[in-house]
N, C-alpha and C positions, 0 to 999 in steps of 0.2 A: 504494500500500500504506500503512496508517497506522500509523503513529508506534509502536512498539513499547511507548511511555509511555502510551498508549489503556487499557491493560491492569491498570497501579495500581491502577485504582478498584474494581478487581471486578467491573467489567461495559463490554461493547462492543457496539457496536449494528455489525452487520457486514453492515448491508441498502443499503449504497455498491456501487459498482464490480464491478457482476457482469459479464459478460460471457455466451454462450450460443452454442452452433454445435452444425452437425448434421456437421460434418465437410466441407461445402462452403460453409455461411454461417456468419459469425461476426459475431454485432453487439451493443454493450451489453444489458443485461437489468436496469433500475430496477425497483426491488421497493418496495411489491407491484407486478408485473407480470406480464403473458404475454407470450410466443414471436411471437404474431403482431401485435401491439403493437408488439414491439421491432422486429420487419423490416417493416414499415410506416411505421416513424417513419426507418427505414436506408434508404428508400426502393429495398427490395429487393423487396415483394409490393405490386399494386397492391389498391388499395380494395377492403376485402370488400363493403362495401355497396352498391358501383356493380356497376348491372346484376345480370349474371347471372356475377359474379365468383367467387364463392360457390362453385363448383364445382370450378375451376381451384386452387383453396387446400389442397384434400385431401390434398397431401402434407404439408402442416405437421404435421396431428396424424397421420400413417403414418408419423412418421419417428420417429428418436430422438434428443434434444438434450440435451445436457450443459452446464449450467450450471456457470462456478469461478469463484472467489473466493480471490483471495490476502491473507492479514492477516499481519501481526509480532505477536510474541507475546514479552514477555518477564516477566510476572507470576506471582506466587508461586504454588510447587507447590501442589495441593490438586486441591479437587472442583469441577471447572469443569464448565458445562451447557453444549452447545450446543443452542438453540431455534430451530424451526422454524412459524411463529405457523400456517402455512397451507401446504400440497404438495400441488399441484394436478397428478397427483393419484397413476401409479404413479411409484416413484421408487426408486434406490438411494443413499443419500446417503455418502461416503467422504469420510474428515480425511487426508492425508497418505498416501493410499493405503491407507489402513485402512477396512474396511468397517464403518459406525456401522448401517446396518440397511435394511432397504427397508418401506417405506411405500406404503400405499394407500387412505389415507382423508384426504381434502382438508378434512374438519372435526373432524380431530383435530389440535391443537399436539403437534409431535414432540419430544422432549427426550433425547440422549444427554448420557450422561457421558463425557467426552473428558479428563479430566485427565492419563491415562496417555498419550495419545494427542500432545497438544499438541507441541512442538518450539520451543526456544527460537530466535528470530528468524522466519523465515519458513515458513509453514503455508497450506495448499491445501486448501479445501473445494472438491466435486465433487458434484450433484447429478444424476445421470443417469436423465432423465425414459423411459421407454418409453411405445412408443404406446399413447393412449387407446385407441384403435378399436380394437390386435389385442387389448391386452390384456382388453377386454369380451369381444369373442369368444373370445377363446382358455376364457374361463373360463368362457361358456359350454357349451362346447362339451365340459368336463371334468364338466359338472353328471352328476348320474345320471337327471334328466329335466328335459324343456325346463322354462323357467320365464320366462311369455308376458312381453314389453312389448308397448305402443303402439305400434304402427309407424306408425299415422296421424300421430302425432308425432313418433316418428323416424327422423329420414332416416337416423341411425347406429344400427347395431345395441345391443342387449343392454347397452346402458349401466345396467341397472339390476341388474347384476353391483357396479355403481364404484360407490363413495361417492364420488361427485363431484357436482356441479349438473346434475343429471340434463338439464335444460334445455339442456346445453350440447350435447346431438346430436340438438336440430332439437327443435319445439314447436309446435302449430299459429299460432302467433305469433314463432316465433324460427329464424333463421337456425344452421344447424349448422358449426360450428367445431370444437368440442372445443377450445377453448383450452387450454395447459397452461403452468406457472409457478410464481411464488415468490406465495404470494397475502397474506404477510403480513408484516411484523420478523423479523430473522435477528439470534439475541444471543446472546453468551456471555457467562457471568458465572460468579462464583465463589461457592459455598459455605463458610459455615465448619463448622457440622454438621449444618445439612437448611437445603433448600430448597423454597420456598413455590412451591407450583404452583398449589393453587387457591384461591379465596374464596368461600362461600357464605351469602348474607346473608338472615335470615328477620325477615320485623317481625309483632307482636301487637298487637293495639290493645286496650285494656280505660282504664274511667275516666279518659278523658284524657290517659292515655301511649301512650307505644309502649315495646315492649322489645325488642333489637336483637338476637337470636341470631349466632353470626355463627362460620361453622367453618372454619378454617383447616388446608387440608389440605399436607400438606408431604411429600417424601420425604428419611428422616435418612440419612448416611451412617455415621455410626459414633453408638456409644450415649453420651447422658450429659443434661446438661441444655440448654435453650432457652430465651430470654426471648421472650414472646409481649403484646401490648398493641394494644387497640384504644381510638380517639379521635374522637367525634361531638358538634361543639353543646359544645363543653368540658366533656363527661362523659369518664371516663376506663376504663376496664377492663386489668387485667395479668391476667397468669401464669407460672409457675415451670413449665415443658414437660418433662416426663420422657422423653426419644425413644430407641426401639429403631433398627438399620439397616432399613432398607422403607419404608412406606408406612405413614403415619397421620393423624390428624387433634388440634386443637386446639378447642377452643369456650372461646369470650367472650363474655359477654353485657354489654349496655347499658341502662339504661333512660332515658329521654328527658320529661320529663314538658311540657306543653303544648305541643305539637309544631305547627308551623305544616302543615295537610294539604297534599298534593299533589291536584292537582286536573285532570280531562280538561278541555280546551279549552270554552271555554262554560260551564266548569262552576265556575269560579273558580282562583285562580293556580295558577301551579309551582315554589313554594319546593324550592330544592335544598341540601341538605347535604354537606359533605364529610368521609366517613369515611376515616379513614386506620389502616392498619392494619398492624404490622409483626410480624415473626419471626425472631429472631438479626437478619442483617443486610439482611434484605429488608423494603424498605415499598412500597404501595400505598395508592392514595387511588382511592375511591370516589366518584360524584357520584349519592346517593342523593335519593329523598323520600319523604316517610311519608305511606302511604295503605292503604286496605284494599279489595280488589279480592275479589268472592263471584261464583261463577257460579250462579244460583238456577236449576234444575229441578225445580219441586217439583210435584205431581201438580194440577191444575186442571178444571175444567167440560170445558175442551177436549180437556186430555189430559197435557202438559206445559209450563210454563215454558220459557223459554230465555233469560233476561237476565242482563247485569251488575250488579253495586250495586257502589257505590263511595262509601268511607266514608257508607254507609247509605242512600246515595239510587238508585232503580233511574231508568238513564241508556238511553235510543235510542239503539244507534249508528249512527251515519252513517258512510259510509267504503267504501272501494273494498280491492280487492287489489293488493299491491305483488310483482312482479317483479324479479328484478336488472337494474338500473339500464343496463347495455349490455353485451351482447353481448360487445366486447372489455371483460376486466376492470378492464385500465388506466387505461379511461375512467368507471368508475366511482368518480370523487374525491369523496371529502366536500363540496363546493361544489357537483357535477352533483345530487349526493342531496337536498343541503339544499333545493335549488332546488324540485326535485320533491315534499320533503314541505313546507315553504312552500307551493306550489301545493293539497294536499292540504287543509292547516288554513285558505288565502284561500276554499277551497270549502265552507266550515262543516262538513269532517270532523272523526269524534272519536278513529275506528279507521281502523288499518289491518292486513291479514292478511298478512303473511309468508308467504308460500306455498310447497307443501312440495316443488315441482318445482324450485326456486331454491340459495338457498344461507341458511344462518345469517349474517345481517349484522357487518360490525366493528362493537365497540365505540360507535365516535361514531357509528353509525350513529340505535344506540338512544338514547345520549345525546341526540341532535338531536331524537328522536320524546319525549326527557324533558319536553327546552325548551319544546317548542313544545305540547305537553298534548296528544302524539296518544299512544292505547293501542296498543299492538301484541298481535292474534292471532298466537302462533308455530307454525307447525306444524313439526314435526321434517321430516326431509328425505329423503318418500318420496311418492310421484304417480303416478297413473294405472296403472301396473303392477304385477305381482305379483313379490315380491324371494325370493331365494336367504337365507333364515332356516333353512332346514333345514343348511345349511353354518356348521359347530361357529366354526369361524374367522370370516366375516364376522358373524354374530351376536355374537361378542366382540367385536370393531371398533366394531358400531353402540354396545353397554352402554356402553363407553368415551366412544364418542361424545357420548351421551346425558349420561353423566353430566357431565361435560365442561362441554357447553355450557349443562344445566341450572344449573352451579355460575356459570360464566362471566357469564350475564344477569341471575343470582337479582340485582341489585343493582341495577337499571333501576327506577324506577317506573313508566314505561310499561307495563312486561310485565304482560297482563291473561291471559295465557293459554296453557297449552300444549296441543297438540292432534296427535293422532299421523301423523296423515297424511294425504292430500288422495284422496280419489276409490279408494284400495286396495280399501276393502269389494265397492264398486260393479263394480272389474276381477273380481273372482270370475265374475262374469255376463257377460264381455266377449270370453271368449275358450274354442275350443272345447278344449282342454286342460283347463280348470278347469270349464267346464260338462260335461263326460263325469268327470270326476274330482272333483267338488265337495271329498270330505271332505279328500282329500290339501291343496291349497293352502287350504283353510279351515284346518286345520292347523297348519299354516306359517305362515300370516298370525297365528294365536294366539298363535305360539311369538313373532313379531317385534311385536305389541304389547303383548303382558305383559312382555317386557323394557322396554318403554319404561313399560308401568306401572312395572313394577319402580324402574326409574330416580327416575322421579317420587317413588315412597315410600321410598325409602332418601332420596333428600335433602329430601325435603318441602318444596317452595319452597310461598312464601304466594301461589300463586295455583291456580286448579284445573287441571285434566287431562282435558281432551274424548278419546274414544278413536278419534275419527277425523272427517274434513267430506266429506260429509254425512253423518250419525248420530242413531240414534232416542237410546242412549245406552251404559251401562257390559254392556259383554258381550252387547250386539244385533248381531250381524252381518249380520241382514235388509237389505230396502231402504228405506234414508233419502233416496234421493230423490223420494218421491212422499209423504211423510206430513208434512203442514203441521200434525198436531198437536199434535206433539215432537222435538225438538232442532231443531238447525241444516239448513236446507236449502239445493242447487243447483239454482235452477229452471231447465232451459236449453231448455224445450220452445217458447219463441219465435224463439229461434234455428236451432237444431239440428232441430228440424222444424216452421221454416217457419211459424207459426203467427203470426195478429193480432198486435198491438201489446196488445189488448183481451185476450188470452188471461193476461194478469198477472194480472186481476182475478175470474180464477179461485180463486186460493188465497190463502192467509192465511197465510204459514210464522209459525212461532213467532220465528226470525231466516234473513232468507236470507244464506249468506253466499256464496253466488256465483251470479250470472245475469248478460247482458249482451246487446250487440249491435255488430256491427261499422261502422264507417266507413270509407273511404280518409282518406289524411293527408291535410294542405291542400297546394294545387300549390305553393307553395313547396317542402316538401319533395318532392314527386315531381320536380320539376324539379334537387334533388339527387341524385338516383338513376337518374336517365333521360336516355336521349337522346330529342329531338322526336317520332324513329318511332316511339316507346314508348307515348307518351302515350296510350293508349285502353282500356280496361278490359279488353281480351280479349287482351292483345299479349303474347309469353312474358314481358317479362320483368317485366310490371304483373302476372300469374299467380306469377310467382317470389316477387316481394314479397307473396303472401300465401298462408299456408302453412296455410288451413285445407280443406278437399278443398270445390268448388264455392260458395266463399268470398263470390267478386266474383260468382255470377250470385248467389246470394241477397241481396247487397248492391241491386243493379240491381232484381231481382223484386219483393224487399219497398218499397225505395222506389216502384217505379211502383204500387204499391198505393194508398201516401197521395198521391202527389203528383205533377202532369202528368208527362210523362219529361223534361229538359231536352236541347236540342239540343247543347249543346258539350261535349264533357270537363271542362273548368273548372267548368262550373257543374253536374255529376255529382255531380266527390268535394265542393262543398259543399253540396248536398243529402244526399249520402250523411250528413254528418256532422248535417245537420236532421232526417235520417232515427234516427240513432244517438240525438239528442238527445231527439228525442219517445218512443223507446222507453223509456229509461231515467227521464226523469219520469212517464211511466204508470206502469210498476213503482212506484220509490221512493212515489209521494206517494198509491198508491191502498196500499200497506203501513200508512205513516206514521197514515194515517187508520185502520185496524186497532190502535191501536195501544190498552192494551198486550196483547191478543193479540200481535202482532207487534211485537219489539221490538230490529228493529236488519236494517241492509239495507244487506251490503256490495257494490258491485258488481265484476264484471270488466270490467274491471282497470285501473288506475290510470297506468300507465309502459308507455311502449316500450321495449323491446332496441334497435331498428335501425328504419332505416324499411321503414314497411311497415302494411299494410292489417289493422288489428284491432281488438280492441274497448273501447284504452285511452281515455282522457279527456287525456291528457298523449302528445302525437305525441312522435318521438323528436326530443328536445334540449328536453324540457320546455315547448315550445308548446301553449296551451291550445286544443285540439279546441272546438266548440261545445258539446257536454254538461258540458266541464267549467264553463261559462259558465253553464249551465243548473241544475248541478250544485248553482252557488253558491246559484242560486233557492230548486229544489226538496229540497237541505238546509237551509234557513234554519231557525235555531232556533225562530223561529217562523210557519205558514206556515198558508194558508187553502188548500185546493184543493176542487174541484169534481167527485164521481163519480158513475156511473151507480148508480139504485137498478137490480138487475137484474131485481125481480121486478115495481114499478112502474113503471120508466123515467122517474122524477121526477132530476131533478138535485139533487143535495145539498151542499152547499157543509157543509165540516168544517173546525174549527179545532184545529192543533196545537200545542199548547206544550213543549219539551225543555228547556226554563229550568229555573232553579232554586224559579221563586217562580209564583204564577199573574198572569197580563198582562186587563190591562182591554182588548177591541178594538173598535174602529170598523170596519164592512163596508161597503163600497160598491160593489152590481152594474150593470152598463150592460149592455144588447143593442148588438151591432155587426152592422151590415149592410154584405154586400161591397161595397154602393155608397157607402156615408159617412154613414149616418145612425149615431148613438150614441143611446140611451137610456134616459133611467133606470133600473132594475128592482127595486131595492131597497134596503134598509140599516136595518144589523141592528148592536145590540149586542151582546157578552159577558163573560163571563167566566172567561177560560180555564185549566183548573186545569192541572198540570204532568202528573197522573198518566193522563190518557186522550185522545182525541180527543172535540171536543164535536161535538155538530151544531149547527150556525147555522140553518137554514132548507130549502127545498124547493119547490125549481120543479118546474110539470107540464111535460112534454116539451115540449106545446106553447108555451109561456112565448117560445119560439125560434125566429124561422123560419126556411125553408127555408134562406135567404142571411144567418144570422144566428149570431154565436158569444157566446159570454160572457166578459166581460171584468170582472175584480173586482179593487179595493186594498182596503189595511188598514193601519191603525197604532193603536199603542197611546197612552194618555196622556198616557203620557211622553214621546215618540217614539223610542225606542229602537230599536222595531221596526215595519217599515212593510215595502209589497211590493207587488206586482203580478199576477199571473196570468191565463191565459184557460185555457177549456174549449170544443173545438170538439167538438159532436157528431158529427158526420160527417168524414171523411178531410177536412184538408185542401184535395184534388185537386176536390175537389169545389165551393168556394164560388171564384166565378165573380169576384175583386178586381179592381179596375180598377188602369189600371196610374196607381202613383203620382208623383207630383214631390216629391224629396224634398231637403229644402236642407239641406248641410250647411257649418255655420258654427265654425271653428275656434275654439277658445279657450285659454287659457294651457296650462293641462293636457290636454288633451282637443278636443273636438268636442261641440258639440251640432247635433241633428238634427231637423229638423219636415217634418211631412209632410201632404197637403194632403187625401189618404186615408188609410184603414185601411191598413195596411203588414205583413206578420207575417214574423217571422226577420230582420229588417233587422241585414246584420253589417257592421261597419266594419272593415278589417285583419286577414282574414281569414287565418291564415297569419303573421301578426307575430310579432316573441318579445316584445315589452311586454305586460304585463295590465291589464285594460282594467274598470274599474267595471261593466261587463254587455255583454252581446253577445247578437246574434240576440233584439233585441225585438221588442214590441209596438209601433208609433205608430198614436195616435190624430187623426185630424185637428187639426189645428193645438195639438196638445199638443208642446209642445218635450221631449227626451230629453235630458240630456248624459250625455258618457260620459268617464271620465274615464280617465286614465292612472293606474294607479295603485300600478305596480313595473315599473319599465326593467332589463329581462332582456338588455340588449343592442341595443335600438332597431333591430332588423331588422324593416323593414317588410313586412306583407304585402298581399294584393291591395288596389291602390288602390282600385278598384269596390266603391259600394254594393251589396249582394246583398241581395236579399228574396224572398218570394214571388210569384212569375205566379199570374195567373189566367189 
């Protein structure tokens, strides 16, 4: 219990020494944490992610647990808060046996007043969680008509009753727990006549400044005056605060004059600011940057725009969708994240999407995406199903929400965007309730994103408001998944049925912000989750680790498309992942050359939950998959790639620039024959401006024979930027390579590699957790490669064996 002296200051941080029991287990409870976290680490539950454990855990979230917390308390009478950063997620929270309230929204911060409450020396908070799972159902089951989820992704019912991480019961990529817990700082503090709850920070750019809006929303306790001042860059701003009891707000403004910009990754630095801002006796400091973030739709030849501009420049973005980080919460620490979005910006990303089936990130979450110049799309946190908005109550809960976290992020310079929700429009179409009923849940769905409009224009943060992904745009509720020639699109007809590699090169989206393709992890991690007997693509519990419905044969089917079948299991899941890699370089770089028709292509998805068979680029524990290897290629800011004309089947060779300036390049083509001949084919000048894709040149099909691919570098003058790539016309499976001797010769850092044939996908450490200067290349005959090491994540090695392509 600590010190009754904790209490002086006004404020206690009281997120120590929890404890948690359902009446038969009792084990600590470190927060933020979860329940099954905790009795995992008490080595009371074994491993959810071994095997087909998964199952046997079902009592954790059927049960009920009671989180307490004993503190002293001997601080002066008054207006003390107790806060709750995160309650995950129903909950009844009691001081001393008093009831302070019951909660049911995991992204709302809870705040009672407990002043009356307190007791001088020893005091007893009790959080008593009820079950996730009855409490969805239960509340379904009270609705006045069904209102559909996903059941292909969840294995737990009606969870989209709960403001919770919807993800947390079951995903076609995630394992279902329903974790439940304290998910954020537990504090009390003292007021003297209001207390500051939120911050909302808006910036203006005109001639050279910025001006720094910045509202400070507080609840007073009793009426009189408040001293309010804000501090940025050593400008200053006060106020003299008049407060009623309730709820109100403060505004201060700043002006800032030649402000150093903030800038996305590639695109120049990320000066950050500290604003600090205080009220009576509360302060906060901000880690701002000043930038100006435009979502341009404006009407074109094609139909609509769809890009960023950032302080004035319209920017491609590159970038994947981001996931909660694992499964269980508690493994989600700022080091496992940083890691992962490091991996994100080593891949020449510039975005990433916050996805709306997940959770709203902490704080340093966004911080970290400030540092490092990645933007974040956010979507509020609603996915795949259709929500109970017709119910007066949770409709309140979300506005709260909304505004909430709109206030909460307004201060990130990362944040490029809010966007209402993920895939809802499209649920309309997906279930036969809402298809015999259209207008009822079109309805409904109106009512839950005009409050989030709403939200958005009472606080007007400085970035835009997408009304959902995939969407044509403001008040279209049609279908945005098939119209590449306005707004944001999800292409998943490669996937999802089964379609070519080539079927990408279909359309043109304005930006796609989700399409993918799946892999198994590397046998390192399957050999973490299985036993020996496991080991083969059809076995229950290799089927358990992938939760999308005939997953693993379309993993198997599509690769025997491009590429021989291979005989071992080993050498399956790392084709599978050559297989995932060539998908997603088709996509990206036949986009990129669109460009700027197309102007930005995020893939799915970026991170694991758990391991398990999907279609992230980062297996779980932040291991780099081969596409994310690929990744780093085929985002290169600036890159040359090779596509079909489809109406004269000439090959084309197109150069990219996402720079800031235009690049002078050198092109250089060879023909490669499966047997070992290389030769010359071309070389081309340019000059490549930032704002379009150029075309370099134009081979006739025949240019290539039968046993022949293309193989091209490039660098610029300076040498800044230089690269590689090949274009094979045909699968693969098809050109007949000999098998090669490949020497590999260590070196300080690294390895280099020479090979005495044509060699393709040639990967070293396959499975390691160090990252590696490139992986799954090209060698040319007696061209030496090195590869270097180039961030030790842990030096866990993976498969010793060279792997490359058979013929």
């Amino acid at each position: 219990m600590p010190h009754a002296s904790d209490t002086t200051t006004g404020r206690l941080d009281l997120s120590q020494d929890w404890t948690v029991t359902d009446g038969q287990h009792t084990v600590a409870l470190p927060v933020p944490g979860d329940v099954h976290s905790a009795l995992l680490d008490a080595g009371l539950i074994a491993d959810p992610y071994w095997r087909d454990t998964e199952l046997s855990l079902d009592w954790v979230h059927e049960s009920q647990w009671t989180a307490r917390r004993r503190f002293g308390f001997d601080g002066e009478p008054g207006h003390w808060t107790l806060s709750f950063e995160s309650v995950d997620c129903v909950a009844e929270i009691r001081l001393n046996g008093a009831l302070l309230g019951r909660v049911d929204n995991q992204f709302l911060r809870q705040d009672f007043e407990v002043g009356e409450t307190l007791v001088a020396d020893e005091n007893l908070i009790e959080v008593r969680f009820l079950s996730n799972s009855a409490e969805a159902a239960a509340r379904a089951s009270r609705s006045a008509f069904p209102v559909p989820y996903s059941t292909d992704n969840n294995r737990l019912p009606h969870y989209n009753f709960l403001r919770k991480t919807h993800c947390d019961a079951g995903w076609d990529w995630n394992i279902a727990l329903s974790p439940l817990g304290l998910g954020g700082p537990v504090t009390l503090r003292r007021s003297e006549r209001a207390r500051l709850d939120d911050v909302m920070v808006r910036q203006q750019h005109s001639g050279g400044s910025v001006t720094l809006e910045i509202d400070l929303h507080y609840t007073a306790f009793e009426a009189g005056v408040i001293e309010a001042q804000a501090l940025c860059d050593g400008v200053t701003a006060a106020a003299t605060v008049e407060v009623w009891p309730g709820a109100g707000s403060a505004r201060l403004t700043l002006k800032i004059d030649d402000p150093k910009l903030w800038w996305p990754a590639g695109h120049g630095p990320q000066p950050l600011y500290d604003l600090t801002v205080k009220l009576g006796q509360d302060t906060r400091t901000h880690r701002i940057g000043f930038r100006q973030i435009e979502l341009v739709t404006e009407p074109d030849a094609d139909g609509h725009s769809f890009l960023f501009r950032v302080n004035g420049r319209d920017i491609f973005m590159r970038g994947a969708n981001w996931i909660p980080a694992d499964a269980l919460p508690a493994r989600a620490t700022p080091e496992a994240v940083r890691d992962r979005l490091l991996s994100a910006l080593e891949a020449n990303m510039t975005m990433i999407r916050v996805w709306g089936g997940g959770r709203y990130e902490p704080d340093w979450f966004y911080e970290i995406c400030s540092e490092l110049g990645l933007l974040v799309w956010q979507d509020f946190m609603f996915s795949c199903s259709l929500y109970p908005a017709h119910d007066p109550a949770w409709l309140d809960s979300v506005r709260r929400e909304a505004h909430q976290q709109i206030r909460r992020l307004s201060g990130h310079p990362c944040l490029a965007l809010w966007c209402g929700d993920n895939e809802v429009i499209g649920g309309l179409t997906w279930y036969p309730e809402s298809r015999a009923n259209r207008d009822r849940y079109l309805a409904i769905y109106a009512r839950l994103n005009a409050a989030l409009e709403e939200a958005i224009g009472e606080e007007r943060p400085d970035v835009a408001f997408w009304p959902s992904s995939p969407s044509v745009g403001r008040l279209d509720f049609g279908d945005g998944w098939h119209n590449d020639a306005s707004g944001d699109m999800h292409f998943w007809d490669v996937w999802h049925s089964a379609k070519d590699f080539e079927h990408y090169r279909t359309v043109r989206p304005r930006f796609c912000s989700e399409f993918g393709f799946q892999s198994f992890p590397s046998n390192r991690i399957i050999a973490g989750f299985t036993a020996p007997e496991d080991r083969n693509v059809s076995s229950a519990v290799m089927d358990l680790h992938q939760r999308n419905r005939g997953g693993n044969s379309r993993i198997v089917e599509t690769l025997a498309r491009y590429f021989r079948f291979p005989e071992r299991f080993e050498d399956m899941t790392w084709l599978s992942q050559v297989s995932q890699a060539l998908a997603m370089k088709t996509a990206v770089e036949f986009w990129r050359s669109c460009k700027p028709r197309c102007m930005g292509a995020l893939y799915w998805q970026l991170n694991d939950t758990w391991p398990v068979a999907s279609w992230a680029s980062l297996e779980y524990g932040g291991g780099w998959k081969l596409v994310h290897y690929m990744a780093r290629r085929f985002n290169a800011p600036v890159l040359v790639t090779a596509q079909p004309d489809a109406d004269s089947g000439e090959i084309v060779l197109w150069a990219i620039n996402d720079t800031d300036r235009a690049v002078a390049l050198e092109v250089n083509a060879r023909r490669v024959s499966a047997g070992s001949a290389v030769t010359e084919c071309g070389a081309w000048s340019c000059s490549c401006p930032t704002d379009r894709a150029v075309e370099l040149a134009r081979l006739p099909a025949s240019a290539l024979a039968e046993d022949e691919f293309l193989h091209f570098s490039w660098q610029d003058s300076g040498g800044a930027h230089a690269g590689e790539n090949d274009y094979l016309p045909r699968p693969p499976k098809t050109y007949r390579l000999a098998e090669p001797t490949i020497e590999r010769r260590e070196t300080g850092d690294g390895v280099t590699l020479v090979s005495d044939l044509p060699a393709l996908y040639v990967t070293h450490d396959h499975g390691g957790t160090d990252v590696w200067s490139d992986n799954a290349v090209t060698l040319l005959p007696g061209v030496p490669k090195t590869l270097r090491r180039t961030r030790d994540r842990g030096s866990v090695t993976g498969d010793p064996a060279l792997r490359f392509l058979r013929g």
